[in-house]
C-alpha positions, 0 to 999 in steps of 0.5 A, spaced: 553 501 482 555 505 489 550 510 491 553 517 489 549 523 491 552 531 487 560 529 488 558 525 494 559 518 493 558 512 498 565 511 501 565 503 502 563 497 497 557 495 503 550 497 500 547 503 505 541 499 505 542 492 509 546 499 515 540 503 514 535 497 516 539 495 521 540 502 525 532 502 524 532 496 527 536 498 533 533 505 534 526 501 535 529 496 540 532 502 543 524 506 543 520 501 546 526 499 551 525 507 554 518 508 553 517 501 557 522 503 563 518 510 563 512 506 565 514 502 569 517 508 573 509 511 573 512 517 567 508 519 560 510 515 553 510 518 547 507 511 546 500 506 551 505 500 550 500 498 555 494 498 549 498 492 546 495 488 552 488 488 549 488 482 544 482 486 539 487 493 540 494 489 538 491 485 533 487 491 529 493 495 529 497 490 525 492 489 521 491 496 520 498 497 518 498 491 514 491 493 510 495 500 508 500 497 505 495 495 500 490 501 499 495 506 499 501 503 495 498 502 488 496 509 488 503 511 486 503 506 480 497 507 476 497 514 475 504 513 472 501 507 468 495 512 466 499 518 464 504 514 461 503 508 458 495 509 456 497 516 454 492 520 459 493 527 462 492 529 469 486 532 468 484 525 465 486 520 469 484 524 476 477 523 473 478 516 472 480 515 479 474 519 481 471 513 480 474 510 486 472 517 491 464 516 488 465 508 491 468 511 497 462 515 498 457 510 496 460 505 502 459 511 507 452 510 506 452 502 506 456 503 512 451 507 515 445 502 514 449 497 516 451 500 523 448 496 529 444 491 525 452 487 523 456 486 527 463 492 524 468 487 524 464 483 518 463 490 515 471 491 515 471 484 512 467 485 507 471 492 505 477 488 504 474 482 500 471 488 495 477 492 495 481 485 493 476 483 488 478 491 485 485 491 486 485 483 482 480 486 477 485 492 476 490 487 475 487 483 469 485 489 464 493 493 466 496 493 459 499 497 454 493 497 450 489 498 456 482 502 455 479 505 461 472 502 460 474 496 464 478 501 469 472 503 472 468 498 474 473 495 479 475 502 481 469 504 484 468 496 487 476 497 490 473 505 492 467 501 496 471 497 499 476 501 501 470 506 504 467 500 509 474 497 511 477 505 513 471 506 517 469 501 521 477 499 523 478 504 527 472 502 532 474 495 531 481 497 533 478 502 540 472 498 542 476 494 549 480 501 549 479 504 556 475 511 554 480 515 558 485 512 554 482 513 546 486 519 545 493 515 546 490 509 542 486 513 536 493 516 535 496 509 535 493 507 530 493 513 526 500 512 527 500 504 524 496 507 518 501 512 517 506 507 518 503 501 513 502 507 508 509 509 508 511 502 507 506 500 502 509 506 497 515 503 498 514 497 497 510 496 491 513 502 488 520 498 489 516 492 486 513 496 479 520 499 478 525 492 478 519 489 475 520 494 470 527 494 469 527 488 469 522 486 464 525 492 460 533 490 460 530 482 457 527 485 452 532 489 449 537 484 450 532 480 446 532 486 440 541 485 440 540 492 443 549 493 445 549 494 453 551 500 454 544 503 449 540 498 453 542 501 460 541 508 458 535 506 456 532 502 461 535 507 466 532 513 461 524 509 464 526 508 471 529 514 473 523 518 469 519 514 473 516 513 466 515 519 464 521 519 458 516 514 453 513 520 451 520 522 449 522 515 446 514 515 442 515 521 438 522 519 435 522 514 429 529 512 432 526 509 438 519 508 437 521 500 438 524 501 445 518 506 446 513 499 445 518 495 449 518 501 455 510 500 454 509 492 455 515 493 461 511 498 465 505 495 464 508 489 467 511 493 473 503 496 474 500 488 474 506 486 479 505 492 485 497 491 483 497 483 485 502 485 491 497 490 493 492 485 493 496 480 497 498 485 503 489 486 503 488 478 503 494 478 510 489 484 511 483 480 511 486 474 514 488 478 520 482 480 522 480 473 524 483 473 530 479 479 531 473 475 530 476 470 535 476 476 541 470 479 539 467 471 540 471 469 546 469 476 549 461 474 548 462 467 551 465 470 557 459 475 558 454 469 557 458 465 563 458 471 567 451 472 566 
């Protein structure tokens, strides 16, 4: 379907994605180029493109962009599933994410007893295990007919984790930094966490959607809906971003596709929260290399020694 915004529509059969992506591409290759010349030359950057030298300060800054792909993203699909499959209010489903803010002010806590005596990096590793085991948890108890009993305790777990990741990374990511340059380098990482968040939502939320469409399509084909009553339907659910069930529940002629638009939605939820856990697991997987500096650095000051 061309893409049409007002009476405005895309000229050329080739979708804008594949163009857009490829003008991204372009536009990266073209910012490190300059922002390398400039350096070589001895003028300012916009970007330390000499950190990345760092091993700890390259590695942590991917792993943070990888790790925000996966806490930020799925806060985008629960609420919608919350408000409009479980039937919650804003006010009730703000309450129910609270538990995730009391796990994230629990980790505080941990973090600070934890400082100095284990090392931050294995703090961040337990962090990301705690926030894969809620986000999974999360996953399992997604359905249509969902209580929010369960939620709770894998929020709050996923909150904990999220508390002790967050706030050890960024040490982690500075510690070979020179103290000359933390402002640039703090900036970067910021900069990689914004990044990875921004994708993250795109992504799952790319994910919830198309799992949505596409368990929805299948299963009003399965009721012999006609197809032009079919794609309205599904358009209806996607482009509402879920919001049109309530509508389609309060009428008898459509109660069916409300049901359907239900078990589909909740299906989209479970696949972009199983997809937020595997960019955590990556997340987790990354920070090994970080343990493997850590660890070469120390053998190092002990030769020296």
């Amino acid at each position: 379907q061309p893409l049409q915004i007002g009476d405005w529509q895309w000229p050329w059969t080739l979708s804008p994605v594949p163009i857009a992506f490829a003008v991204a591409l372009v536009a990266l290759v073209a910012f490190v180029a300059w922002g390398v010349h400039r350096q070589r030359i001895g003028r300012s950057t916009l970007l330390a493109l000499g950190l990345f030298r760092i091993t700890s300060f390259r590695n942590g800054n991917i792993a943070a962009a990888v790790v925000s792909l996966g806490e930020f993203g799925i806060i985008l699909a629960l609420p919608l599933w919350l408000q409009f499959v479980v039937g919650f209010d804003a006010l009730q489903t703000g309450l129910l994410l609270l538990s995730l803010a009391i796990g994230s002010f629990v980790a505080s806590g941990i973090a600070g007893a934890l400082s100095g005596r284990v090392a931050p990096v294995w703090i961040v590793r337990a962090g990301l295990l705690a926030e894969i085991i809620g986000v999974a948890g999360v996953a399992f108890t997604i359905g249509p007919d969902a209580t929010w009993g369960p939620l709770i305790p894998f929020l709050f777990v996923y909150g904990v984790g999220v508390g002790l990741a967050t706030a050890q990374l960024t040490g982690v990511v500075l510690a070979e930094v020179p103290p000359a340059e933390s402002g640039a380098a703090s900036g970067t990482q910021s900069t990689s966490r914004q990044l990875g968040a921004a994708l993250g939502v795109a992504i799952l939320g790319t994910v919830l959607f198309s799992t949505t469409s596409r368990v929805l399509t299948s299963a009003l084909d399965d009721r012999g809906l006609p197809a032009a009553q079919r794609d309205q339907g599904v358009s209806q659910v996607v482009d509402s971003a879920g919001a049109a069930i309530v509508g389609l529940e309060q009428s008898p002629q459509t109660q069916d596709l409300a049901s359907d638009a239900k078990a589909a939605f909740s299906d989209g939820t479970r696949a972009a929260a199983f997809t937020a856990a595997g960019f955590l697991t990556l997340g987790l997987v990354s920070t090994l290399t970080l343990g493997a500096a850590a660890s070469g650095r120390r053998t190092r000051e002990e030769e020296a020694s």
